[in-house]
C-alpha angles and dihedrals in degrees: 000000000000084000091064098038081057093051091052093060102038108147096252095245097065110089113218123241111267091246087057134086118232106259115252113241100195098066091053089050088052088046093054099037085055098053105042089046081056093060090041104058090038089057087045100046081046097060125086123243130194101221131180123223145172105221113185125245126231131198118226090213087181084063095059111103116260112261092026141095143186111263085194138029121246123220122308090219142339136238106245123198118194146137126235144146128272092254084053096050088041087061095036083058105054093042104056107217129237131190111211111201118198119237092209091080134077093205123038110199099219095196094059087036093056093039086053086055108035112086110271122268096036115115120227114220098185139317131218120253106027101204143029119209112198098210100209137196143171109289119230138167132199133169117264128183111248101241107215107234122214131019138265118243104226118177112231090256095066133039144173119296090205138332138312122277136197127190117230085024089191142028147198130252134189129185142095116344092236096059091035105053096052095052106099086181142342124252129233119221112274114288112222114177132167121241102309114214096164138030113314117218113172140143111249115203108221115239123271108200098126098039118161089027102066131022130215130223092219130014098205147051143200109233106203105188110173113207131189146170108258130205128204115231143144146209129192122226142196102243112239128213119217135181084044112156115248108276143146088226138054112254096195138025112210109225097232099025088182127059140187111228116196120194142155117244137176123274095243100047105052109102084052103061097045081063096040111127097196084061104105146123127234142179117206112231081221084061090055082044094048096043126111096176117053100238120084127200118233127234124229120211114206120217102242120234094026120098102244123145144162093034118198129206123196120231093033088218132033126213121228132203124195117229124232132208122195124186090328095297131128110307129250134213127234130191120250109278117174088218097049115110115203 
């Protein structure tokens, strides 16, 4: 074996004997290149380096006193500088280092936090900031409605069979009195939907925007969105008054007494509109009473149970005349006069 290692390294001038092979250079230069690369890289790992580097926070929300709550969020990390070897930055390097802060204290001393957390033996030079400061309040909680966020895109031809409907519809938030007391409802994240044509079933995430400063009772909804094809159509009705005072005799004509109403229904409930017998249009004597104007706007009843919306009457106002009985005789009409008594 020496003999070959000598070999290897035989001055090139010198010829080797007939009964020899010539050496092979390459094995002596990879020899060489290893090991010096060896000594390299141990002198290196054994130097010391000043590095800078940002090093997450992370709150210890345990820690926080029972009954309060942060009214801000800290830092989400520091900048670190320190010097340290290349073992120590290796290290540094596969165990991603955190920083816990804990939420017990008003203000944090960066510079013994970071030193708690950092591997031992490597010496801080500063961290930025300093200080943190945990900013607390009294912690409350109250009940507020989700508030869907974003619109369905419905073509003309469909339309909603009845409203929209989310599952839990409220929630539950709890956090400093400052941030809770000012929150009407909580937002989903935004809806985006392509053109519906049918029911609409999907799982909504509730917005987290604030998140780490209230918490939620529950993180997720059920949106419910009932779709369904729609129709035009129309029926025309006798207008009814109502509220009238007890009499033999009729007290005012209605100038027209018939309508048209249009609406939109759903598909499967037409037939059963235009049969519906609590679909009808009225006009309160109050409202006559009431009138400075002369024109009266009719009311349209819609049949419960049944999908019908964006009725239409035509005409838009009705005319009234007062009647008039004298001495039992024919009666007589009288225009509207806001004066006039029946």
């Amino acid at each position: 074996m020496l003999d070959r290692l000598r070999a290897l390294f035989t001055a090139p001038g010198r010829l080797s004997t007939p009964n020899e092979p010539p050496p092979n250079r390459s094995v002596a230069i990879t020899i060489c290149v290893l090991t010096s690369t060896m000594l390299w890289f141990t002198f290196s790992m054994r130097e010391d380096y000043t590095r800078i580097q940002s090093v997450p926070l992370q709150l210890v929300a345990e820690s926080i006193p029972s009954g309060e709550a942060l009214s801000t969020m800290p830092a989400e990390e520091v900048r670190v500088e320190f010097v340290a070897n290349g073992y120590e930055l290796l290290q540094m390097a596969m165990e991603d280092p955190l920083i816990e802060i804990d939420g017990s204290e008003t203000v944090v001393n960066m510079r013994e936090a970071a030193q708690m957390a950092l591997i031992d033996n490597i010496t801080i030079n500063s961290v930025t900031p300093r200080e943190l400061i945990l900013a607390r309040e009294e912690r409350v909680q109250r009940r507020v409605p989700i508030a869907l966020r974003g619109t369905l895109d419905i073509p003309a031809t469909h339309g909603l069979t009845r409203a929209i409907q989310l599952s839990p519809d409220s929630v539950t938030i709890s956090g400093a009195a400052s941030h809770v007391n000012q929150i009407e409802a909580w937002p989903t994240e935004a809806l985006v939907t392509t053109t519906l044509t049918d029911t609409l079933i999907t799982e909504l995430t509730l917005s987290d925007t604030l998140s780490g400063l209230i918490q939620k009772s529950v993180t997720q909804t059920t949106l419910h969105a009932p779709i369904g094809l729609f129709s035009e159509d129309q029926r025309t009705f006798d207008v009814q008054l109502v509220d009238v005072p007890t009499q033999d005799r009729p007290l005012v004509n209605l100038v027209p007494s018939r309508v048209t109403v249009s609406y939109r229904v759903l598909l499967d409930h037409l037939d059963l509109v235009a049969e519906a017998p609590d679909f009808f249009v009225t006009v309160s004597f109050a409202d006559i009473l009431g009138d400075s104007n002369g024109q009266l706007v009719p009311i349209v009843n819609l049949p419960s149970g049944l999908v019908v919306e964006k009725p239409v009457v035509s005409p838009a106002y009705l005319r009234y005349f007062f009647v008039i009985y004298e001495n039992d005789t024919e009666p007589t009409e009288d225009p509207a006069d806001p004066t006039l008594q029946p």
